[in-house]
C-alpha positions in Angstrom: -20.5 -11.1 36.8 -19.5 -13.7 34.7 -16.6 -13.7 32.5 -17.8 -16.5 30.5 -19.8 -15.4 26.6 -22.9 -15.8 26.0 -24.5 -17.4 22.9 -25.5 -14.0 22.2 -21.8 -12.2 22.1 -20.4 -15.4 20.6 -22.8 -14.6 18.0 -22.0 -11.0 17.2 -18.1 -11.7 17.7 -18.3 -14.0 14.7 -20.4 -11.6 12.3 -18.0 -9.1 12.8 -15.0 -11.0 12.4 -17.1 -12.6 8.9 -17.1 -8.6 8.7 -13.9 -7.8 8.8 -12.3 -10.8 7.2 -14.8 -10.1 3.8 -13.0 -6.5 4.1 -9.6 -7.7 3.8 -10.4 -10.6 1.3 -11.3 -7.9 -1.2 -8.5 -6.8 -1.8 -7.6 -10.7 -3.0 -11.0 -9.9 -5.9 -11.1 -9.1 -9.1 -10.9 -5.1 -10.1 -14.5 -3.5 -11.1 -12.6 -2.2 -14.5 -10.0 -3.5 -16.6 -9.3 -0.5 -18.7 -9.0 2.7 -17.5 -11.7 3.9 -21.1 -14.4 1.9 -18.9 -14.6 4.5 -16.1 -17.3 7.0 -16.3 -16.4 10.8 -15.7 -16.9 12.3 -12.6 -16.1 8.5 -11.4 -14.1 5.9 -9.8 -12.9 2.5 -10.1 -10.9 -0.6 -8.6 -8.4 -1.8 -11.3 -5.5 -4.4 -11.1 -2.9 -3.9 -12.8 0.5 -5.6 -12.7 -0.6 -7.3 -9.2 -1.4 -3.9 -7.5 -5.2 -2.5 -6.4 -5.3 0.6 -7.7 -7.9 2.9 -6.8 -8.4 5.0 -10.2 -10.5 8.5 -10.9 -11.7 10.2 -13.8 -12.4 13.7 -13.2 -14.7 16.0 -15.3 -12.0 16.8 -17.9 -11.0 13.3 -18.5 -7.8 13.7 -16.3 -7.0 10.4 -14.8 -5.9 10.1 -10.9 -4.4 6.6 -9.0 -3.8 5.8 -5.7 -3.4 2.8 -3.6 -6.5 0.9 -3.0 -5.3 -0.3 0.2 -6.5 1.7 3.1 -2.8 2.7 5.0 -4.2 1.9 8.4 -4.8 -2.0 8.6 -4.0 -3.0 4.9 -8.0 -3.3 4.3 -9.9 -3.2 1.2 -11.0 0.3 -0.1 -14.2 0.5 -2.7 -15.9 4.0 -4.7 -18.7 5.3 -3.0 -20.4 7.1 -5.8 -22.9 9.3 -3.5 -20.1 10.7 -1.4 -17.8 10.5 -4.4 -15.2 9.2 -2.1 -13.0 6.0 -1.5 -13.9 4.5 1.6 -12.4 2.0 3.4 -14.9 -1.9 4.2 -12.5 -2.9 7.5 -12.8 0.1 9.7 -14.2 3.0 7.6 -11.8 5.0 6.7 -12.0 7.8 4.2 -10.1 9.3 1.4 -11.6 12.0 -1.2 -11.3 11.7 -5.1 -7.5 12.4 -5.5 -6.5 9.7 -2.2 -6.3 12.5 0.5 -7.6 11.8 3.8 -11.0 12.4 4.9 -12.0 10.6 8.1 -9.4 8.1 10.1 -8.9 6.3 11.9 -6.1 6.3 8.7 -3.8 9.0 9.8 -2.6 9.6 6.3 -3.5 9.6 2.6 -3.4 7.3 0.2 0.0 5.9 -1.9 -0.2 7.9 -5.2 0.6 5.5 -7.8 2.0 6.8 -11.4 
């Protein structure tokens, strides 16, 4: 066997490091909101405010919920997924429900309330 890559893996190396580097440069991108009155109910939404992601909920009474919107395992980028209604994370799918606790890893913990 050869130890040498082949165009083929040398190909597939570099989409998924295009991969993960796009995760972690979101959290360098502008929020989807810039007021929490611009969030739907039942929703969520990437804000910045003050130089911090925040990962922002409204639920169904208009209460108002904000956690980190960097995924605690590698620092990557986290985004709503509106069918699973959960914050999931673009580097190495994490997931956290609603209110930032943890779903799926390979995070081992939730996410950084922020008040």
């Amino acid at each position: 066997p050869s130890r040498v890559p082949s165009c083929r893996s040398a190909g597939h190396f570099m989409r998924y490091g295009m991969h993960t580097a796009s995760a972690f440069a979101g959290r360098l991108m502008p929020g989807d909101v810039t007021d929490i009155e611009d969030i739907k109910v039942g929703c969520g939404a990437i804000m910045n405010k003050d130089g911090k992601r925040m990962a922002v909920y409204k639920d169904e009474d208009g209460t108002v919920t904000k956690c980190s919107a960097v995924c605690p395992h590698m620092g990557g980028a986290l985004y709503w997924n509106a069918t699973e209604r959960s914050w999931d994370c673009a580097a190495h799918g994490s997931r956290f429900d609603k209110k930032g606790a943890l779903l799926n890893g390979p995070a081992t913990s939730a996410l950084e309330p922020i008040n």
